[in-house]
GUDREN-78185 format. One line per field, with one value per residue (C-alpha): residue number from 1; residue in one letter; chain; x, y, z. Coordinates in nm, 2 decimals, padded with zeros to 4 digits. Example, Ala and Ser with C-alpha at 12.3 -4.5 7.8 and 13.67 -1.06 7.14 Angstrom:
2
i	[1 | 2]
aa	[A | S]
ch	[A | A]
c1	[01.23 | 01.37]
c2	[-00.45 | -00.11]
c3	[00.78 | 00.71]
***
This chain:
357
i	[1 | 2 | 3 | 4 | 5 | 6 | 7 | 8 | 9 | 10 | 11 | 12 | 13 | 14 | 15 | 16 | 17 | 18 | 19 | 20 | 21 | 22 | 23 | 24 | 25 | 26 | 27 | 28 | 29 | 30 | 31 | 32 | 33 | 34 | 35 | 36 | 37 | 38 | 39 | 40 | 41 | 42 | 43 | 44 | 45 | 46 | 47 | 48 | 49 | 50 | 51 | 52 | 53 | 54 | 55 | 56 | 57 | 58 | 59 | 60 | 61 | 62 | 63 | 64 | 65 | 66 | 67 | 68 | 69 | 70 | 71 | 72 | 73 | 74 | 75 | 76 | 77 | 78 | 79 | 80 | 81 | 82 | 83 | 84 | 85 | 86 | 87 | 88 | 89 | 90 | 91 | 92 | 93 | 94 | 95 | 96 | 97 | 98 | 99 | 100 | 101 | 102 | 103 | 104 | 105 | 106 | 107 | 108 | 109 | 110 | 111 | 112 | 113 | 114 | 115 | 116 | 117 | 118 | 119 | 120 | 121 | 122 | 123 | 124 | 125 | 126 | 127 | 128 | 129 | 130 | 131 | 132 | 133 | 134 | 135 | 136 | 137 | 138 | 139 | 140 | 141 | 142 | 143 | 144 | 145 | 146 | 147 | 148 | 149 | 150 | 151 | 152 | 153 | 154 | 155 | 156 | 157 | 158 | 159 | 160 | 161 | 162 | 163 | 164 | 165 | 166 | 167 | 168 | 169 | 170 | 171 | 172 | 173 | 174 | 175 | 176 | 177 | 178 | 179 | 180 | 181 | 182 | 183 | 184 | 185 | 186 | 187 | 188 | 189 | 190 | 191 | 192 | 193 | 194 | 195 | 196 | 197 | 198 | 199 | 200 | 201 | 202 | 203 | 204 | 205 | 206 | 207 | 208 | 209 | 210 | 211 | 212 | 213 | 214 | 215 | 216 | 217 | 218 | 219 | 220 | 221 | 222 | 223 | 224 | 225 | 226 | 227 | 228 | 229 | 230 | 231 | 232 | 233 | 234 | 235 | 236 | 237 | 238 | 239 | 240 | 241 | 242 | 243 | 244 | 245 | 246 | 247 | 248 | 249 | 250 | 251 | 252 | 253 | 254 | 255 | 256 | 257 | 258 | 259 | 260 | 261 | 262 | 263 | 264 | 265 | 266 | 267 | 268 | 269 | 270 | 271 | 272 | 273 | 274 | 275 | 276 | 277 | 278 | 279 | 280 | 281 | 282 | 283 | 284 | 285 | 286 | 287 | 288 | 289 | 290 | 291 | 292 | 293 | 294 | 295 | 296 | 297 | 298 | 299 | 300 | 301 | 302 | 303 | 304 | 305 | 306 | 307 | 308 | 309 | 310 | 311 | 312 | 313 | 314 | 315 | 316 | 317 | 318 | 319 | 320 | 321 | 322 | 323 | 324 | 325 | 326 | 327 | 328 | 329 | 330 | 331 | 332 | 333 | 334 | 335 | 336 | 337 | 338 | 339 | 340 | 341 | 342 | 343 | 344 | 345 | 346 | 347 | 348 | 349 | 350 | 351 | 352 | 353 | 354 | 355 | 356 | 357]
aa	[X | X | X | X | X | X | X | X | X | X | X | X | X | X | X | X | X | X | X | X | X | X | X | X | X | X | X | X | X | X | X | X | X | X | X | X | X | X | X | X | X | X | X | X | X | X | X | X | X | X | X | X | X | X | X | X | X | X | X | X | X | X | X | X | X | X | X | X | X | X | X | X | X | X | X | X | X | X | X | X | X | X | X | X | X | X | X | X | X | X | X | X | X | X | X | X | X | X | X | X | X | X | X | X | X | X | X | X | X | X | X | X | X | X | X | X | X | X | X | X | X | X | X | X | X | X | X | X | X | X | X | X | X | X | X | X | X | X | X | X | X | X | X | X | X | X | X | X | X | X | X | X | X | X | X | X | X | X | X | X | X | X | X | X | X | X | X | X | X | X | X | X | X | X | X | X | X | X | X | X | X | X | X | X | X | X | X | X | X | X | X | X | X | X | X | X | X | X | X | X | X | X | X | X | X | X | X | X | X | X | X | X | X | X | X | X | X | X | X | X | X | X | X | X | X | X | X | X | X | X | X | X | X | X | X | X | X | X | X | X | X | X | X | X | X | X | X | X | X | X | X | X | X | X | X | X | X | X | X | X | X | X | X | X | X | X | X | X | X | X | X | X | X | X | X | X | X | X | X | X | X | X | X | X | X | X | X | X | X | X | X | X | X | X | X | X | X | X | X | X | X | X | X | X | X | X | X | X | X | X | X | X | X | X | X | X | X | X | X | X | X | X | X | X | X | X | X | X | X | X | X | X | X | X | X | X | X | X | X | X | X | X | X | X | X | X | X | X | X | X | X | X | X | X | X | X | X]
ch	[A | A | A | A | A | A | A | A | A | A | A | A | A | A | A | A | A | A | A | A | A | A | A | A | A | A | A | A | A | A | A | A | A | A | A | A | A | A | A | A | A | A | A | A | A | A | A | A | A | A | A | A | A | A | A | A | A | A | A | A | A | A | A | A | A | A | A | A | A | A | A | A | A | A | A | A | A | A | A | A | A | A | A | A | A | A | A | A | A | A | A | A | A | A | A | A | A | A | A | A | A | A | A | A | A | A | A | A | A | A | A | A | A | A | A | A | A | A | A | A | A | A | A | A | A | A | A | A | A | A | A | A | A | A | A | A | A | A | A | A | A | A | A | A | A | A | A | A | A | A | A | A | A | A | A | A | A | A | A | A | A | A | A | A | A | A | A | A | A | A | A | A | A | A | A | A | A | A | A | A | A | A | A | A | A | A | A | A | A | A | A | A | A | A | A | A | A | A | A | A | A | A | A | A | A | A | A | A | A | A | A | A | A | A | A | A | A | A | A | A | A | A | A | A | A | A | A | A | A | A | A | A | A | A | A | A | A | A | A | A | A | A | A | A | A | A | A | A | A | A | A | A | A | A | A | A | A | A | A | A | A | A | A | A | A | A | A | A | A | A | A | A | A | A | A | A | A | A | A | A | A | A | A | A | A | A | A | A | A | A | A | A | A | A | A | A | A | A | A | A | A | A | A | A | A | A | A | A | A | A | A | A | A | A | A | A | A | A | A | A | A | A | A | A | A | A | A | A | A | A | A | A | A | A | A | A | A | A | A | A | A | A | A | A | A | A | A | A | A | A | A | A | A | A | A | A | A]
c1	[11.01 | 10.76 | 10.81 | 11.22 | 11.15 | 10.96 | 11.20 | 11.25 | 11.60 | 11.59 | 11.40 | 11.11 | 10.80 | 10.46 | 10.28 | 10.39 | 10.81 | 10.74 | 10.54 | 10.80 | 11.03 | 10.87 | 10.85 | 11.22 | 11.31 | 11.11 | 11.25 | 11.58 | 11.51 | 11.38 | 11.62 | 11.87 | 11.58 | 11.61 | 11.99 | 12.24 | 12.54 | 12.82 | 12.53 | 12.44 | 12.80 | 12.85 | 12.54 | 12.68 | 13.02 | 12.82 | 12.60 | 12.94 | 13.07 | 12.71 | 12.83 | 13.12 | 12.88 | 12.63 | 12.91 | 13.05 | 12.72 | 12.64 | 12.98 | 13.01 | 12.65 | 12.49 | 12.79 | 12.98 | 13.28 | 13.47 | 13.67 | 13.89 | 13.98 | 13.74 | 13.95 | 14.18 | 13.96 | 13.82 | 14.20 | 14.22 | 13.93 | 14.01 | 14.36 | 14.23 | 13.97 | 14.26 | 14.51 | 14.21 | 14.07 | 14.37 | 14.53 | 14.19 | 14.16 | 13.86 | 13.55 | 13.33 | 13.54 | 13.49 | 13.22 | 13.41 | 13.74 | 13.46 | 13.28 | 13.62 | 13.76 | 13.50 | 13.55 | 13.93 | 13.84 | 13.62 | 13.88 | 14.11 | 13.88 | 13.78 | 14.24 | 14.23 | 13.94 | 14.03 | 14.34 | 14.16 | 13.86 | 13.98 | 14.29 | 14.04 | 14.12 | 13.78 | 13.69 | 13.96 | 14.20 | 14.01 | 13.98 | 14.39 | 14.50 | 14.24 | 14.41 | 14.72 | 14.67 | 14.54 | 14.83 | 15.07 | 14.88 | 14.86 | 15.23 | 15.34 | 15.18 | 15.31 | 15.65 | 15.54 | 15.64 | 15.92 | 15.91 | 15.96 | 15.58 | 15.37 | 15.14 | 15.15 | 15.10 | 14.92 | 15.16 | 15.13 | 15.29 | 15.29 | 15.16 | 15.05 | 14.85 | 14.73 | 14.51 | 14.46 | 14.19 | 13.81 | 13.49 | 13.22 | 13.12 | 12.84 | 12.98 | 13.08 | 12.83 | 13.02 | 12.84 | 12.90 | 12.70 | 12.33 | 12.37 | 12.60 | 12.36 | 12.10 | 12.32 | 12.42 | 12.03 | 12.01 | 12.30 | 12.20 | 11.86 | 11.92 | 12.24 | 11.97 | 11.68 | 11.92 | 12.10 | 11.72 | 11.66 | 12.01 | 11.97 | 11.59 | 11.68 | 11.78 | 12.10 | 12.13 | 11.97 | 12.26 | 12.47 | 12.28 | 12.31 | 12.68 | 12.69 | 12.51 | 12.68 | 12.86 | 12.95 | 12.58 | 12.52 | 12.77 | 12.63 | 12.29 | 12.48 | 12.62 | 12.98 | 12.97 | 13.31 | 13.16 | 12.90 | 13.16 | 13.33 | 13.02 | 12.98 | 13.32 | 13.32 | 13.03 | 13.05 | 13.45 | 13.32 | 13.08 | 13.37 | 13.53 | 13.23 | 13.31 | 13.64 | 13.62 | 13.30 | 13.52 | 13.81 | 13.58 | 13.45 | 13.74 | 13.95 | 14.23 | 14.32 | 14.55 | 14.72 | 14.58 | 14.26 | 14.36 | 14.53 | 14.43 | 14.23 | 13.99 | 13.98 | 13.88 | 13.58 | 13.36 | 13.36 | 13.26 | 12.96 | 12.84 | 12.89 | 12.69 | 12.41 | 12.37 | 12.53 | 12.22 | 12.02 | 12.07 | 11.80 | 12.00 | 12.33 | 12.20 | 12.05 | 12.30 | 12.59 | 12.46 | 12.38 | 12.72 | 12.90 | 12.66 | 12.81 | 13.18 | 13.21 | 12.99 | 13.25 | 13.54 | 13.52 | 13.62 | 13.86 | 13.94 | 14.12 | 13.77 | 13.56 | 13.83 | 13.79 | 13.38 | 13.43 | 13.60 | 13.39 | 13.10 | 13.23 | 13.29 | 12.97 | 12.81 | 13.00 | 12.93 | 12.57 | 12.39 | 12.63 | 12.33 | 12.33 | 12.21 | 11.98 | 11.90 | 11.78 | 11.57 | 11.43 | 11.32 | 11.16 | 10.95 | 10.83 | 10.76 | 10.57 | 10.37 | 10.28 | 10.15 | 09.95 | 09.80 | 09.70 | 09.58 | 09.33 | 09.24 | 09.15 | 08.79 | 08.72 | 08.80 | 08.64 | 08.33 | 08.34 | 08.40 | 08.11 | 07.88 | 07.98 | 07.90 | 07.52 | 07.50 | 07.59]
c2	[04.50 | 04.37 | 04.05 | 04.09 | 04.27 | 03.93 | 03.71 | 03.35 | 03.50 | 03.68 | 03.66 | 03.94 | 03.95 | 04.12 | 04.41 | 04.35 | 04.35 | 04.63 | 04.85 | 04.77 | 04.83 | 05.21 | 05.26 | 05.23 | 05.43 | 05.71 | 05.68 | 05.74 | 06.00 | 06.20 | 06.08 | 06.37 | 06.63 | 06.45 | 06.36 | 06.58 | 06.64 | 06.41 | 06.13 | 06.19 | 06.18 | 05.88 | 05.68 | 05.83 | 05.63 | 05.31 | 05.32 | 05.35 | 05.02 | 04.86 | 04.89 | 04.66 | 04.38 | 04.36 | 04.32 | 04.02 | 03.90 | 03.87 | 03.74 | 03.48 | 03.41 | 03.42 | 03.34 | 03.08 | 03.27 | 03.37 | 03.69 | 03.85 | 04.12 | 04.36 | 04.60 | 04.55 | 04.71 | 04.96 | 05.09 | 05.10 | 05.31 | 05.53 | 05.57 | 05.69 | 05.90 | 06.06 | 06.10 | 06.22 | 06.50 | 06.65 | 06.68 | 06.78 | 07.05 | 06.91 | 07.11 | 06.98 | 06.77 | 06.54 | 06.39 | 06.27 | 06.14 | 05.92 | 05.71 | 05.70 | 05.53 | 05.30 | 05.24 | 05.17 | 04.96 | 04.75 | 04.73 | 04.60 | 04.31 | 04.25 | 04.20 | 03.99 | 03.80 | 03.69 | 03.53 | 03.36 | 03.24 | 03.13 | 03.00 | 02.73 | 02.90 | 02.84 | 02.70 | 02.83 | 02.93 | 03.15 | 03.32 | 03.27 | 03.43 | 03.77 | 03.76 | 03.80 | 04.04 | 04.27 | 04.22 | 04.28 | 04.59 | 04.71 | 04.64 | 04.81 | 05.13 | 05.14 | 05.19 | 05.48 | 05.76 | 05.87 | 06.24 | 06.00 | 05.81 | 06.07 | 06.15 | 06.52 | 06.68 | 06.38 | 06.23 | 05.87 | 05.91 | 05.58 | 05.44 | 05.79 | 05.77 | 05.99 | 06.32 | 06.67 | 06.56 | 06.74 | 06.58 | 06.57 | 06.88 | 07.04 | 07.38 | 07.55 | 07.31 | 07.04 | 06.68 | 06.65 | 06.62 | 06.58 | 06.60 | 06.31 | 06.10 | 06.14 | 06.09 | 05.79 | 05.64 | 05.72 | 05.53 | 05.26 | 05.23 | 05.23 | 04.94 | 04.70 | 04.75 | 04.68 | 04.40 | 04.26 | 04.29 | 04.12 | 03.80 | 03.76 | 03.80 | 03.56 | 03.63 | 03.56 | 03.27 | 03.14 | 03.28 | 03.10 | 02.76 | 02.84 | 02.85 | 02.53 | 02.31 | 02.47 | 02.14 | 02.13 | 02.48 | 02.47 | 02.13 | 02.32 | 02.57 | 02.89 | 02.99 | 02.99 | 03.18 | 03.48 | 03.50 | 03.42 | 03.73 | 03.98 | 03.89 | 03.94 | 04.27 | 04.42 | 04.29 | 04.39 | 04.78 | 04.84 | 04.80 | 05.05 | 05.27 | 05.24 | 05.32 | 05.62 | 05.76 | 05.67 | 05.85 | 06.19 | 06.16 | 06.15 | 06.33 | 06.06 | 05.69 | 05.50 | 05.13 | 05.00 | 05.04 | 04.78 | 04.50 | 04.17 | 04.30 | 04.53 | 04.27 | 04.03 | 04.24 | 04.24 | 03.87 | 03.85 | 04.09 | 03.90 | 03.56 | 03.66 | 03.87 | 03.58 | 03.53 | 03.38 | 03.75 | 04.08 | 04.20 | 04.02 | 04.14 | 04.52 | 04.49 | 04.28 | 04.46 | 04.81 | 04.66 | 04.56 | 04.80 | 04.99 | 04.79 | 04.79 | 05.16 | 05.15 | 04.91 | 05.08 | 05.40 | 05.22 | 04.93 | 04.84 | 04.54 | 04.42 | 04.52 | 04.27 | 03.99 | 04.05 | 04.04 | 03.69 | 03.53 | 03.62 | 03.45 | 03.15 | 03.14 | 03.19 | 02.89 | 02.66 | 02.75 | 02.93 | 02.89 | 03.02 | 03.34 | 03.47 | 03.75 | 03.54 | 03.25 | 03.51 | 03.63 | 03.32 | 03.25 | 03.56 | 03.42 | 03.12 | 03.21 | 03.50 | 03.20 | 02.93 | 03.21 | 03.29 | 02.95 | 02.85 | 03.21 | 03.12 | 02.70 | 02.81 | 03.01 | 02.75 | 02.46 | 02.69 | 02.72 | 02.34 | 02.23 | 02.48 | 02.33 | 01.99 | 02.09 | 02.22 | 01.93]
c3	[-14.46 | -14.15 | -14.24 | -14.20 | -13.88 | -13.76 | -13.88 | -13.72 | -13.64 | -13.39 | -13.07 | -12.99 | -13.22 | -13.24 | -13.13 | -12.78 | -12.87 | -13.04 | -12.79 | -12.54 | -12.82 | -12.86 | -12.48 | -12.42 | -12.71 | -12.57 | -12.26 | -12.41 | -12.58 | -12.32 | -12.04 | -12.13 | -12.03 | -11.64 | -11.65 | -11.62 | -11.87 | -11.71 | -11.69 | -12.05 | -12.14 | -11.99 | -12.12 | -12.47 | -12.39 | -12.31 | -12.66 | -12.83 | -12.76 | -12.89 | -13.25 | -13.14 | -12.97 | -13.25 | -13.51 | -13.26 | -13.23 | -13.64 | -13.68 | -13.35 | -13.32 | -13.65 | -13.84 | -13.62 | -13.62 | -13.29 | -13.34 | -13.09 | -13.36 | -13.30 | -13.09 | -13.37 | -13.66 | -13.40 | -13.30 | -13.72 | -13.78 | -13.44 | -13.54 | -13.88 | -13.81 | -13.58 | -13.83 | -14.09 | -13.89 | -13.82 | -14.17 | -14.31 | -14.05 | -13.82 | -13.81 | -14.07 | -14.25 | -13.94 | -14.07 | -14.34 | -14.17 | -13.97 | -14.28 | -14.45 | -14.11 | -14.12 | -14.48 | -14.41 | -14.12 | -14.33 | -14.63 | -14.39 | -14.29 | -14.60 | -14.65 | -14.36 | -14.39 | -14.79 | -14.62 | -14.35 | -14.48 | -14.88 | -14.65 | -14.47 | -14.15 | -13.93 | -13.58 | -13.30 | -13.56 | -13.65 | -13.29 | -13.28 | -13.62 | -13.52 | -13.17 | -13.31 | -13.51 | -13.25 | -13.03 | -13.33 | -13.39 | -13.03 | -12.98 | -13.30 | -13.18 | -12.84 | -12.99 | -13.16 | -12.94 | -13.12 | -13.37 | -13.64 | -13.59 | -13.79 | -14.10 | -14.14 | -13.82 | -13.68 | -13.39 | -13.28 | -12.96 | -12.86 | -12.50 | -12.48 | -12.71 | -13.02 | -12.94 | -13.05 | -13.34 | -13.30 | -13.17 | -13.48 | -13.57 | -13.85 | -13.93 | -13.56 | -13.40 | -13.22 | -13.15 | -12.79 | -12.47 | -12.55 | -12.92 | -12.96 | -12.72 | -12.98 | -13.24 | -13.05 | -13.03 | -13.41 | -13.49 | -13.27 | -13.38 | -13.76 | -13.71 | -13.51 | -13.73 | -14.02 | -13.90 | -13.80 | -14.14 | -14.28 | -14.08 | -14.12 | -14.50 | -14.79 | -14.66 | -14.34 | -14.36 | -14.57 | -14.35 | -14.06 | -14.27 | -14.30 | -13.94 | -13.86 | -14.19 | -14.39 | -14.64 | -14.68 | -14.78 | -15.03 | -15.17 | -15.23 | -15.47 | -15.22 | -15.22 | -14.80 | -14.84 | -14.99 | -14.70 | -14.45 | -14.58 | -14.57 | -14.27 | -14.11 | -14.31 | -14.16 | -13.79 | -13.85 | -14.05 | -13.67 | -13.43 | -13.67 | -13.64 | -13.22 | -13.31 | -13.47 | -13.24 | -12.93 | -13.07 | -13.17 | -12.81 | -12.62 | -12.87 | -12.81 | -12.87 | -12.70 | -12.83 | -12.44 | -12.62 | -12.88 | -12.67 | -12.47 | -12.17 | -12.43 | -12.69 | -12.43 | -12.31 | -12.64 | -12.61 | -12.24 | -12.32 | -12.59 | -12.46 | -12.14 | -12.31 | -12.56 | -12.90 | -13.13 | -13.08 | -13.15 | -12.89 | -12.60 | -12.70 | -12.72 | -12.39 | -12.23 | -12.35 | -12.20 | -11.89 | -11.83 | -11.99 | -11.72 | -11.47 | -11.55 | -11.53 | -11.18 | -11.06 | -11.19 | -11.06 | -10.71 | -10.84 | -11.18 | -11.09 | -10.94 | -11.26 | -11.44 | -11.22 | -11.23 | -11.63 | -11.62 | -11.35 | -11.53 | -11.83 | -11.69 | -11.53 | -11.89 | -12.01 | -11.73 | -11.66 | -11.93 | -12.29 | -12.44 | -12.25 | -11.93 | -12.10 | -12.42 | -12.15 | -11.95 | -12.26 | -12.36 | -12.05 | -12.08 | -12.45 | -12.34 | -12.00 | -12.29 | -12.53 | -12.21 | -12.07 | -12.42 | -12.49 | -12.13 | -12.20 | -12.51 | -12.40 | -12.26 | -12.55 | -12.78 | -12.59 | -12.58 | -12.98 | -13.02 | -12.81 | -13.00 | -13.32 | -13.21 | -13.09 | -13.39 | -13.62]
***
């Protein structure tokens, strides 16, 4: 298990990624005991977009394939988990519309990616055919207002968007405020250790090779199509899991949700935190989700135009990623200072050899 932690994968490894690792988890943990409950509920609204970047991130950066369709499976799974917890009466059974939205979300890319990737559909096609289908998607339920748009009691409503479903509950305890940040942290916490573990494994190794050649993978005996397909299943199954947490937490869903501008956005955080590392995306991700909302609260318009300048400042000056690069720098500066302490030492042990021989 260690040794998939420490993969070659993924950047940050040792005792010292770790402690810092441990540090900031605490912090988290006890930030809600400072903060008070509109802070907590937005940093609760930040970690629930996470889910989207790290699927992007094993897809795009791990897996070589650029997706603008993840606001597509998350308006799936948050439609879903809408039109669930209503007809099965909310309360408890919330828990339950939320995996099987997921699940839906994730048999729908599992549809979708069968046609595209046994279809030879790769490169920017790839990007154009998962585009598409999120603006099909967004503009098929922004006609929806109409009495006729419903399963069961479960309105559509169109550009209004859906609402009237119940945030997560256990019994008569409701998951909101300070209990849905935690639940957030857990959430988060078990998705990056186990995706740390997927692409340090076997299998993400293939699906690594798959990104880098995929004609030479499958000349050493893998079916890079079946990989290709995990992979788009699980990086598509967590923007579901964004989905349906941003639908219990707002207790509504709307198709602007779904369309260009919010399928643009995943792509902008991951491109600029860097794609090749989960670590950079999660950090990268919050801190501009952290951002955006700052910056909206006075001008959205300005928090769009911030998005796309920053993307094309990724592209033209660090492709690799602003907070990838800066991580990088820090590992590199650790190892030089390592071996520049540990040169006297060594020179000390070599000359005492050589008096003694």
């Amino acid at each position: 298990m260690f040794r998939l932690l420490d993969g070659s994968q993924t950047l940050g490894r040792g005792w010292r990624f770790w402690s810092c690792f441990l540090v900031v988890l605490a912090g988290a943990l006890i930030y809600p005991l400072f903060a008070d409950s509109y802070d907590v509920g937005n940093f609760s609204y930040f970690l629930i977009w996470i889910f989207m970047a790290l699927g992007l991130c094993l897809m795009w950066g791990y897996g070589g394939m650029l997706s603008f369709g993840q606001t597509f499976f998350l308006g799936i799974s948050g439609y879903a988990y809408g039109v669930l917890a209503i007809n099965m009466g909310g309360g408890s059974t919330t828990i339950a519309a939320l995996v099987l939205s997921v699940i839906i979300a994730m048999i729908a890319a599992g549809i979708l990616g069968y046609f595209m990737i046994w279809g030879g559909i790769n490169g920017i096609f790839f990007g154009i055919v998962t585009l598409s289908a999120t603006l099909v998607l967004a503009f098929f339920l922004g006609q929806t207002a109409g009495p006729e748009w419903h399963i069961g009691p479960a309105r559509l409503n169109g550009f209004n968007g859906m609402k009237g479903m119940d945030p997560l509950a256990v019994g008569d305890f409701y998951i909101e405020g300070s209990a849905l940040y935690y639940l957030m942290i857990a959430l988060i916490v078990l998705v990056y250790i186990g995706l740390r573990m997927l692409v340090n494994s076997r299998i993400g190794n293939v699906i690594v090779a798959t990104r880098e050649n995929p004609q030479r993978a499958e000349m050493l005996g893998y079916d890079v199509r079946k990989y290709q397909l995990l992979t788009f299943v699980i990086g598509s199954g967590l923007a579901g899991l964004s989905g349906a947490l941003y639908t219990s937490w707002g207790q509504f869903i709307t198709p602007s949700s779904i369309g260009l501008p919010a399928a643009a956005m995943p792509i902008v955080w991951v491109a600029f935190s860097g794609r090749s590392d989960l670590t950079a995306t999660l950090v990268g991700s919050f801190l501009l989700l952290f951002g955006f909302q700052t910056i909206t609260v006075y001008s959205q318009q300005a928090a769009l135009v911030l998005m796309g300048a920053l993307l094309l400042a990724t592209v033209m000056l660090a492709p690799q990623g602003f907070v990838l690069g800066i991580g990088k720098l820090v590992v590199d500066w650790g190892t030089r200072r390592r071996r520049r302490d540990a040169g006297p030492a060594l020179a000390d042990a070599n000359r005492l050899q050589s008096d003694e021989t």
